[in-house]
Structures are given as structure tokens and as C-alpha cells.
N, C-alpha and C positions, 0 to 999 in steps of 0.2 A: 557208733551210730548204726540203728536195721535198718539193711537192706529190705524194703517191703516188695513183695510177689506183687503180678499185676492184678493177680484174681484179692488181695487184700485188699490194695487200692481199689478195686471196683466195689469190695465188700461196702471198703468207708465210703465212697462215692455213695451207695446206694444208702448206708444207713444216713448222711445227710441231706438226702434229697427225701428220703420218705420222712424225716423231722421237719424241715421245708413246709412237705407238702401238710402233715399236719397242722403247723402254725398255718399255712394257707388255708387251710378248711376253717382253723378255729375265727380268724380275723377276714373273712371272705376274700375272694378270687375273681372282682369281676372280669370283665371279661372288654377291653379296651383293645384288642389287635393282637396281630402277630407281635412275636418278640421277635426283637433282631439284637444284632449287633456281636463281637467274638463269643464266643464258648466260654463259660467259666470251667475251671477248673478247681477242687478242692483241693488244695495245701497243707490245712492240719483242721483238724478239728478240737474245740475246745468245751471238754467236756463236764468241767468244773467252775472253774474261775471267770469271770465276765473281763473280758478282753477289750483293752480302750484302742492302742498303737502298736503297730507292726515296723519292724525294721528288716530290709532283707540288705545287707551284704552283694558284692560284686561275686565274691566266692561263693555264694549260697547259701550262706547260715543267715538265721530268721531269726526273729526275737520279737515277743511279746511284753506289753504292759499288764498291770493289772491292779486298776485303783483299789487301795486297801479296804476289807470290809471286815465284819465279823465272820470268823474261820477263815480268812485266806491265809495259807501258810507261805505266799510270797506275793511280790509285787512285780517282779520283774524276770522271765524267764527266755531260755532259748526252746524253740520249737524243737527238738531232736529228732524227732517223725513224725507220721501222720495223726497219731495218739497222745503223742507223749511228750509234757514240758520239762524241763531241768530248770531247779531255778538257778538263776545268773545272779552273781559272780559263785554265791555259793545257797545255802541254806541258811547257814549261822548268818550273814550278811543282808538276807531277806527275816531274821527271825526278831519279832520287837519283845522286849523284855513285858512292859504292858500287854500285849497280847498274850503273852499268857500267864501273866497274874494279875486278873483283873483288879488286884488290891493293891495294885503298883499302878498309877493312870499314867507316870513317867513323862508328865509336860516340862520338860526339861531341856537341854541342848546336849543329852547324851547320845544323840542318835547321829552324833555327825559317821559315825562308818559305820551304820547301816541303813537301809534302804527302806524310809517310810514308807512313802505310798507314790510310785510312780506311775506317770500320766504321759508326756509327750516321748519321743524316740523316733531317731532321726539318724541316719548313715552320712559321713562325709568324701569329701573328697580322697582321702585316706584309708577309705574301709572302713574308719573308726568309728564305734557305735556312741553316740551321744543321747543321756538318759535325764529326762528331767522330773527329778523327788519333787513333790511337791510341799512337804514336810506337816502333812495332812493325813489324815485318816477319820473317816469316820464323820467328817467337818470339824474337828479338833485343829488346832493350831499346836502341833506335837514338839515344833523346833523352833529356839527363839531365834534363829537366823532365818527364819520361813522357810527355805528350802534350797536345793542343792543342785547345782548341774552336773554329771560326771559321763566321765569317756574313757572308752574302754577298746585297745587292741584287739582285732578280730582273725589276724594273721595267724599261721597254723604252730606257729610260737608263740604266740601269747601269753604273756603272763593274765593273771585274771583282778590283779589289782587294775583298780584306776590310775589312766597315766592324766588323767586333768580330773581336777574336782575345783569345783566355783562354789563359794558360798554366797548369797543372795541376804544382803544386809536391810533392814527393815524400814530402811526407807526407800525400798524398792518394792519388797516383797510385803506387803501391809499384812496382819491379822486375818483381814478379808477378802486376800491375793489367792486366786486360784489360778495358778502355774500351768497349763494346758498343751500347749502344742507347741515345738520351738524347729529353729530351721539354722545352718551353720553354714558359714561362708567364710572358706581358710583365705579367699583372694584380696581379705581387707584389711589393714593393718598390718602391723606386725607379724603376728597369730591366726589373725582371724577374728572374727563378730560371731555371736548370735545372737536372733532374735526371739522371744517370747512373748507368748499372748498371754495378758491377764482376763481371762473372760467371768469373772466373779458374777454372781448373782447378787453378793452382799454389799457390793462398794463401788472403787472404781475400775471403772474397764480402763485398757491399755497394752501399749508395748513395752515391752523391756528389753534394752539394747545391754550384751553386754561384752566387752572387751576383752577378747580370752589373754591375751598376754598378762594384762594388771590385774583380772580380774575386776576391774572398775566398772558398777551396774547405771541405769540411769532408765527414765521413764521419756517416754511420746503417747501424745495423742492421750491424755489421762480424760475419761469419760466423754471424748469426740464425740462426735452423733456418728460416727462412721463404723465406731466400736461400741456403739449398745444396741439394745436389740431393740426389733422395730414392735413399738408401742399395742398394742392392741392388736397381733398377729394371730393369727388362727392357720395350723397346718392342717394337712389331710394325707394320710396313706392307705394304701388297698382302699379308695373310696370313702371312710369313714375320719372327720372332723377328730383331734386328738387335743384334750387340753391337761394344763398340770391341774391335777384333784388333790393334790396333796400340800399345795404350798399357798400361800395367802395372797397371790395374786389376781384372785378373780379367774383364772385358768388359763391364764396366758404363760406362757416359756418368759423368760427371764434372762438366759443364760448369752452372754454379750460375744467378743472376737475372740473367735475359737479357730477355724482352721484358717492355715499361712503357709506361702508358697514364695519361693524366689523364684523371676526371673533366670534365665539359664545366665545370661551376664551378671546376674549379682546386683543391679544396677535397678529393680525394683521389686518389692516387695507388694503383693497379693493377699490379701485376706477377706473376711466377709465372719459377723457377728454369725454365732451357731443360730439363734432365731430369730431368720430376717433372708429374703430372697435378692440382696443387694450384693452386688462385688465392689470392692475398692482398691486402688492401690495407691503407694507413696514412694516416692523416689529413694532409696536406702540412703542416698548421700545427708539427705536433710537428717535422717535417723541416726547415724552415726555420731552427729553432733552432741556431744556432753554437754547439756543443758549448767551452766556455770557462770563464775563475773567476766568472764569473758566471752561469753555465748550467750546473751541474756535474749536474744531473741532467737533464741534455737529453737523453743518448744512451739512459739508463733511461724517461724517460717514454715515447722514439719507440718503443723494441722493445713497449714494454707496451702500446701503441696498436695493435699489427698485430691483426689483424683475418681470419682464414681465410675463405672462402667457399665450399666446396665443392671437387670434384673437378671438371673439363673433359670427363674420358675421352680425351684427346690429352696429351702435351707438345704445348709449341709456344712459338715462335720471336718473332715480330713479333707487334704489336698497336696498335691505335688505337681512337680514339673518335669517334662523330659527333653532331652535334649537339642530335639526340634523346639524348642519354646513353648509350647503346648501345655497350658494349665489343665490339668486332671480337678475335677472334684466330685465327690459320692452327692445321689441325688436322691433321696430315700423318698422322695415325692412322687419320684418317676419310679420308682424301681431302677435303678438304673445309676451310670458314670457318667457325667457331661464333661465337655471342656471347652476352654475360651482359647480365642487363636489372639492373642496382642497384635498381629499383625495386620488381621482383618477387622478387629474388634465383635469377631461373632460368635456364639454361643453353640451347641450342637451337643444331639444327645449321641452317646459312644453306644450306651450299652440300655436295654429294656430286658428285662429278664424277671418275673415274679417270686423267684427266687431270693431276690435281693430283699432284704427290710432296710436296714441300715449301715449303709456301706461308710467305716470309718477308720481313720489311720492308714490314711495312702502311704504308699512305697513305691517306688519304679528301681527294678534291678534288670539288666540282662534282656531287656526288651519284652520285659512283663510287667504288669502294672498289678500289685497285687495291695487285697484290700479285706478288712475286718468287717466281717459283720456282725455286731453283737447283738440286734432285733432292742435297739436302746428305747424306740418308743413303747414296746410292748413291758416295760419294767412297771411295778404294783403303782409308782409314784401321777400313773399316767388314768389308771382304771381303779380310781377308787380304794386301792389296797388291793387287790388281784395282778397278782403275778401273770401276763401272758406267753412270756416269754418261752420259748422249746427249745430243750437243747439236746446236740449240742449246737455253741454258735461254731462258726465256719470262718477259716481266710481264705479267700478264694484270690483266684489270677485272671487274666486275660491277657493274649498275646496283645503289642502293639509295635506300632513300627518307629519309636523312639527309646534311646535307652535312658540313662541315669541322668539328670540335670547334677549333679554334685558339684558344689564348686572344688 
């Protein structure tokens, strides 16, 4: 790994901040107040691939997603420095045979070891990096088991295989299942749980619990009003109204429960549909329940447990938790982090910063909160076909005074 100079670091500091400030000149800057809240600092910069989720390690190593597109030569990588990604586990392991014979489309279930197109990523209680495939590319349906969870040793012996891989059978993961953000809790079961957000635009929204010991998957809350997105929603960032130009919805956002957070006890589960300024949560005990002839009122008790909590005043994307209890979540409305105290039930903004577009794929290591920003409303799908977006994108940090919620 380079050791980077501080006069480097300030170089990347500066060439991110005058890209920033470009994208601010092109999408305007008005002018709403002081900025407050911690210092961001830059992390790495990403100067290629559009980055969805960030994992930071106890020890410090970082890892990136990167939902698959045309030309990505990976999906999932470690940061190695401020410049520079390696893909994770290896190359050949991110390399799809389809991708590079377009005369091979390869819709097949060959791809079970290797790495489609990964979206959610998440550290455990363990250190351990958990990656979730979404077994998609491109809005393809690449793998007939839909897609794949794996975890990965991050100890300074590691092997770089997978020591867990789940496969996700298709009456969990449907056709029109978009696999998105997931969160792992060793303190339940046997093994451990995790949870998965279906935030599909095409079908049904939902969660997916699944049992790391048996690997046994199962469905909650399957198109809840809790998990779709709020009907007729119009966002605004830097001042200006943002709608989808490119999908047949009349220009509303579509896109349902997308970022999820535990409780530091494990004992509730946090989310909020990506386009919709609502929070929810549901008790994880009701979730856990395998919906079966013996649970026939499993899937009725979980919906009757949700729980609303107020409005954000943002959508938004990622989320975490830290060890004080403290829900994190990016507010690309505000510029800015907010977070919810379960304690008091109140809302509060952390961070104002114009720097910020779209803070996504939280992480909390070491008493930093560190977060993506990929500038995702500025993508062509939002302006007509016009690319706004400036790179490179950025993961940025901010000190905080909680450290990791891991179970």
C-alpha cells in the first residue's frame, strides 16, 4: 500500500474540491447560510467507476461497490489509496465472460464464482466484509438463483476466498428483485441474520431475512406502503426541482426501501423507501419469523409492527448506526447528514456542507462516519439525456463521537 506525502493529499484535496466547485457553478450555489457542522475530509477519490457502497473495516481497509455497466472492469474493489482501486477478491473474479464477448449474453447460472454486479456492503461484528451480488447487470437478470450474498476475511491473514456465500433462491429474489443495501447481525440465531432491502422499481418492494447458518431466505412487508415510494413525490437539490426524464413515470422517482440501519441492540430495524421523506421501523423479532404452516400469521404480525417515525425533510439513500444509538442518514436535500436519536424521537441536521450532492453508502469505523458521494441525481437519466455529473466522485469522512454499532 503508498504511503501518500501530505503535500499529495492536499494536491487530491484540492483537485476534489475545485471538481465540487465546478459541478457547483454548473447546477448553481445558492446561497441559504453558513455551512456548519464537522470538516469533511476526502478519503479516496473515484475517478472512473460510479461508486454505490462503502465498507470501512475496524483496521482501516475500505472497500467499494460498483454497480455493473458497460466498461466496468469490476464491481467490487478495495480503496488502496487515495487514487487507486484493486479489484476485490481479484480481477478474474470481477471479470464476466459476457462482458467481453458481446456474442456470449451468458444468461445462465454460470456466474455463481464470480462477481455480477454488486450493490450493498456492509462490515460485521467480525471485521468481516459482507457483499451483496445482485446477480444483475445492466437490468439483465444474469443468474437464475438472482443473486448472492458473500463474506469475506479482512484480517491481515486472509485468505481472499469467501468464507460465507448464500445463494438467494427465486422465490425470494424474483426476476424484478433489486437486491440493494443489506445490514448483519451475528447476535441472532445460530450464525447470525441478515437483512436485505428489495427496493425494485419493477415489482415488489420488500425485506429479505436471511438465516446465515441454513442459508434459509424468506420475505416481509412484500409491497407494505412503508416500502414504496411516496406517490407523486417531487425532490429539489441546490434549489432546483429534479424529476426522472427518462422512465415512463410521468417524472416521479419510482425507486422503493432502499437504505436500512439496525438498532445498536439488534432489536430494531430502520429503513425509509429511497423516494420518500418518511422513516419507519419494525421490531427485527417479528422479521425473523419464517413465514410457514407454522407461522401463518408471521407476514401479518411483521406489517402490523411497523412503526412510522416522522418525516427527514430529505429522501436519502444509505444509513448506519453508531454505537451511542444514533441513526446516520445522507440528506442530499440539505447538502448535508442528519440523524434520528430513538431516544428522543428527534430529527437534526449533523452536517450543511455544499460540497455534498449525494451522500450514499454510510459506514461508521473508528469514530468516523464516512460516506459516498456519487452526485446520483446529476446522472443523464435525470436531465433529459445530459450527463451532469463531474468527476471525480469522492468518500468523504467526518469525525464523530460514536463508533461502530456492529453487532
Amino acid at each position: 500500500m503508498k504511503t501518500f506525502s501530505v503535500l499529495s493529499a492536499l494536491s487530491a484535496l484540492a483537485a476534489t474540491v475545485l471538481a465540487q466547485d465546478r459541478l457547483l457553478s454548473q447546477v448553481g450555489k445558492p446561497d441559504f447560510g453558513d455551512e456548519f457542522g464537522p470538516e469533511l475530509s476526502v478519503e479516496h477519490l473515484y475517478h472512473d467507476l460510479f461508486p454505490a457502497g462503502v465498507a470501512v473495516t475496524e483496521s482501516g481497509r475500505k472497500f467499494s461497490t460498483f454497480p455493473r455497466g458497460p466498461g466496468n472492469k469490476y464491481t467490487l474493489a478495495e480503496l488502496v489509496d487515495l487514487d487507486t482501486e484493486e479489484p476485490f477478491p481479484s480481477l478474474e473474479a470481477n471479470t464476466l465472460p459476457s462482458f467481453e464477448n458481446a456474442s456470449n449474453p451468458g444468461y445462465s447460472s454460470a456466474y455463481d464464482d464470480l462477481l455480477v454486479s454488486c450493490q450493498g456492503i456492509a462490515v460485521d461484528a467480525e471485521d468481516r466484509v459482507w457483499v451483496m451480488d445482485t446477480g444483475r447487470a445492466g437490468g439483465a437478470q444474469l443468474q437464475a438463483w438472482g443473486g448472492k450474498i458473500l463474506a469475506y476475511e479482512t484480517g491481515p491473514d486472509a485468505s481472499r476466498e469467501p468464507v460465507e456465500k448464500i445463494f438467494l433462491s427465486p422465490d425470494v429474489a424474483f426476476p424484478s428483485t433489486y437486491l440493494n443495501d443489506l445490514r448483519v447481525d451475528l447476535t441472532k440465531n445460530e450464525k447470525g441474520v441478515i437483512y436485505i432491502t428489495d427496493s425494485s422499481d419493477e415489482g415488489r418492494t420488500g425485506i429479505i431475512v436471511v438465516d446465515i447458518a441454513t442459508g434459509n431466505a424468506w420475505r416481509h412487508l412484500d409491497s407494505h406502503p412503508s416500502t414504496r415510494p411516496d406517490a407523486d413525490a417531487v425532490f429539489a437539490f441546490k434549489g432546483q426541482s429534479v424529476y426522472a426524464t427518462s422512465d415512463s413515470n410521468k417524472g416521479f422517482w419510482t425507486t422503493g426501501i432502499d437504505g436500512i440501519s439496525l438498532s445498536a441492540d439488534g432489536e430494531w430495524m430502520y429503513y425509509t423507501p429511497m423516494t420518500s421523506r418518511k422513516l419507519f421501523r419494525v421490531p427485527t423479532e417479528k422479521l425473523r419469523v419464517m413465514p410457514d404452516t407454522a407461522n401463518t400469521n408471521a407476514k401479518h404480525d411483521a406489517s402490523a409492527a411497523v412503526e412510522y417515525l416522522g418525516q427527514k425533510g430529505s429522501l436519502n439513500d444509505g444509513m448506519d448506526t453508531d454505537s451511542n444509538g444514533l441513526i446516520y442518514f445522507g440528506a442530499p436535500e440539505q447538502d448535508g447528514v442528519q440523524t434520528y436519536d430513538p431516544e428522543t424521537g428527534l430529527f437534526n441536521d449533523l452536517v450543511y456542507n455544499h460540497h455534498i450532492t449525494w451522500p450514499d453508502g454510510l459506514s461508521i469505523a473508528s469514530g468516523k462516519l464516512y460516506f459516498v458521494d456519487n452526485q446520483f441525481y446529476l446522472q443523464d437519466r435525470f436531465w433529459n439525456g445530459t450527463d451532469r455529473t463531474v468527476k471525480p466522485y469522492a468518500l468523504y469522512s467526518i469525525e464523530i463521537d460514536g463508533t461502530s454499532a456492529h453487532m
